[in-house]
N, C-alpha and C positions, 0 to 999 in steps of 0.2 A: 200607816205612814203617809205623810204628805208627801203627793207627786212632784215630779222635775219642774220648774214655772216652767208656762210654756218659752219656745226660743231655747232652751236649753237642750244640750244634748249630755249624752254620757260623761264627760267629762267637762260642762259648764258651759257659756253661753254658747251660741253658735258666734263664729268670726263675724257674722255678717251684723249681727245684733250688735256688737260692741265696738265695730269700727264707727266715725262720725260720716253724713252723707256726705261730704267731700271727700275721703278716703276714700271711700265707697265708689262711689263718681271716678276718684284717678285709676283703682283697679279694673273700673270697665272699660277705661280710655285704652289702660296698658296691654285688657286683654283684646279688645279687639284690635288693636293693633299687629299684638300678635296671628292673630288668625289672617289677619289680612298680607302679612310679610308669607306666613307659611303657604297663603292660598297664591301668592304671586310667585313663590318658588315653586307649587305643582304647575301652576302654566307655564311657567317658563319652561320647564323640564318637558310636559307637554308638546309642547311648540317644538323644541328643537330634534326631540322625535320623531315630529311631525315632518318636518326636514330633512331629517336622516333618510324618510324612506323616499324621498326624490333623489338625495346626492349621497346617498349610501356611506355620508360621513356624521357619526355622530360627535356631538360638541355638548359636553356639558358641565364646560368650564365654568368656573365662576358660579355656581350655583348655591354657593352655601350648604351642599353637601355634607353628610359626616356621614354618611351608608352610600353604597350602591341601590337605588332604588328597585327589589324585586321588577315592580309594574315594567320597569324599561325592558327587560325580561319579554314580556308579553309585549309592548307595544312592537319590541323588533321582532319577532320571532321570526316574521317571514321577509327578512330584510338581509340578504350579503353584505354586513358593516365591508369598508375597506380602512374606517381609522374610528380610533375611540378615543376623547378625548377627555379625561377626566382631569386637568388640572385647575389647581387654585380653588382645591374645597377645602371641606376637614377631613378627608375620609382615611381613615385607621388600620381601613384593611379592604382587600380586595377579594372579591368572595370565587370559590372555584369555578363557581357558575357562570360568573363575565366570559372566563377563557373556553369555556363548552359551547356557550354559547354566540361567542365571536370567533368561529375558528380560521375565521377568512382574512381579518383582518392585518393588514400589515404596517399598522403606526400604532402605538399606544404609549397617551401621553399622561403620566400620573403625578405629574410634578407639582411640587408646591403643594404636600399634605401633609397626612402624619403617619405613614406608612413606613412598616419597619422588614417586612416580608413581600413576599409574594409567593404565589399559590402553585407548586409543582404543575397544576392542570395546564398552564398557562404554555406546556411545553405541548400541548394541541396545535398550536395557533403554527404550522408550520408555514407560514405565509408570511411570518412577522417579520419583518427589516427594519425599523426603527423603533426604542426602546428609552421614554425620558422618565428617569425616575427620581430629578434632580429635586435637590430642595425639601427630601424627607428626611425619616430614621435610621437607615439603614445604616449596619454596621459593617456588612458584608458585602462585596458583589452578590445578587441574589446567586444561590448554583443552579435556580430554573434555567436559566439564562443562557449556560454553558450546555443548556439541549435541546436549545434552536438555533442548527449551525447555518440559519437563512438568515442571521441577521447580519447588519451592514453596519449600523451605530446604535453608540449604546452611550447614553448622557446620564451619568450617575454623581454628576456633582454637586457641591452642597448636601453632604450626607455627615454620616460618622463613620465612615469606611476607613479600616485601620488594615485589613487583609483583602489581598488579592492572592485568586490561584494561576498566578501568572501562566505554568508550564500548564495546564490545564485551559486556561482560555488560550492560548495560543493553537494547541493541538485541536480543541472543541468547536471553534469558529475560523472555519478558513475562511471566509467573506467578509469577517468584520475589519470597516475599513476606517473607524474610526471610533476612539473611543475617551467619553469625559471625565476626569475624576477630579477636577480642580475643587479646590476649598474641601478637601477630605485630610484625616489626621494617619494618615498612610507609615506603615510602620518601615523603619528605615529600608530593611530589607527588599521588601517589599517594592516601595519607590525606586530604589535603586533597579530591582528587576526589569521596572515598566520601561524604566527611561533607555536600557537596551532593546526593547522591543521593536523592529521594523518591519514588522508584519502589517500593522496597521498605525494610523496615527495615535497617538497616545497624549491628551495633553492633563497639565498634571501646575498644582501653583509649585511655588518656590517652597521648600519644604525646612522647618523649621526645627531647629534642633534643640530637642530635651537638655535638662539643664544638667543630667546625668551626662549625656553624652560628648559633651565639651572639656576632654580631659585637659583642656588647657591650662584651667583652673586649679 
């Protein structure tokens, strides 16, 4: 049998043979570019670690995130974070390890991602007084939430929160003194609940009524 010509693989040319050298030429422009946007988000990320262990605040907002990077892990380990700031990435999910390993922390800011949970562990962090988890997935108030009765505010708006355990966050958090839910599709019930709550402040948008519920009609 006559062999493959060469340039071919198992299944025919190779890509790089059969593209023209201008092709060629814009996949090397597009991949090092790429390399070069990913190597400017390890330094960045870098950097503000680097920062964190002088003002024991980490920021790593705006990163273009879509994970929790392990390394951060390792770069804090011998650092007492007091705030962790993870908004405005992509990130999906919050891994249990943040909360084990931030147990000191009392700001954490996850807003503006695509996060639909959070991680029970996260009821470590007994130190935690401020909670934004505005501008994700959530469909729920998380119920980690309701077992860290040190919190003070809780910004959960801009979600898909249709259920609150109203008589349960009242009795779970006696400190919390303030709490967001605006731009949520909150079930009547429910709304209704909040809006006698004067335990803490409660603010909430103008709540809009299903087309079933207008027996006017």
């Amino acid at each position: 049998m006559v062999g493959q010509n060469e340039g071919q693989g198992a299944f025919g040319n190779d890509l790089t043979n059969v593209m023209t050298p201008d092709s060629q030429e814009e996949l090397a422009r597009r991949s090092a570019r790429t390399v070069k946007l990913m190597g400017k988000g390890v330094v960045k990320v870098v950097h503000r670690c680097d920062d964190a262990k002088e003002n024991k605040n980490l920021d790593l907002s705006s990163c273009q995130l879509v994970q929790v990077p392990d390394a951060i892990f390792h770069l804090m380990r011998e650092t007492p974070l007091t705030t962790c700031n993870l908004a405005s990435n992509i990130i999906t999910k919050i891994p249990p390890k943040l909360a084990m390993s931030f147990t000191l922390i009392t700001d954490l800011n996850v807003s503006n991602n695509r996060i639909s949970m959070l991680p029970t562990e996260l009821s470590a962090c007994t130190s935690l007084e401020r909670v934004n988890i505005s501008g994700n997935s959530f469909i729920q108030l998380p119920p980690v939430l309701l077992d860290i009765p040190s919190l003070l505010t809780i910004d959960a708006g801009k979600n898909f929160i249709a259920e609150v355990e109203v008589d349960a966050l009242k009795s779970s958090l006696p400190a919390l003194q303030s709490l967001f839910l605006e731009n949520n599709p909150l079930k009547k019930e429910d709304y209704e609940a909040l809006l006698e709550v004067t335990s803490c402040k409660v603010v909430l948008s103008p709540r809009e009524k299903e087309d079933w519920e207008d027996l006017s009609i």
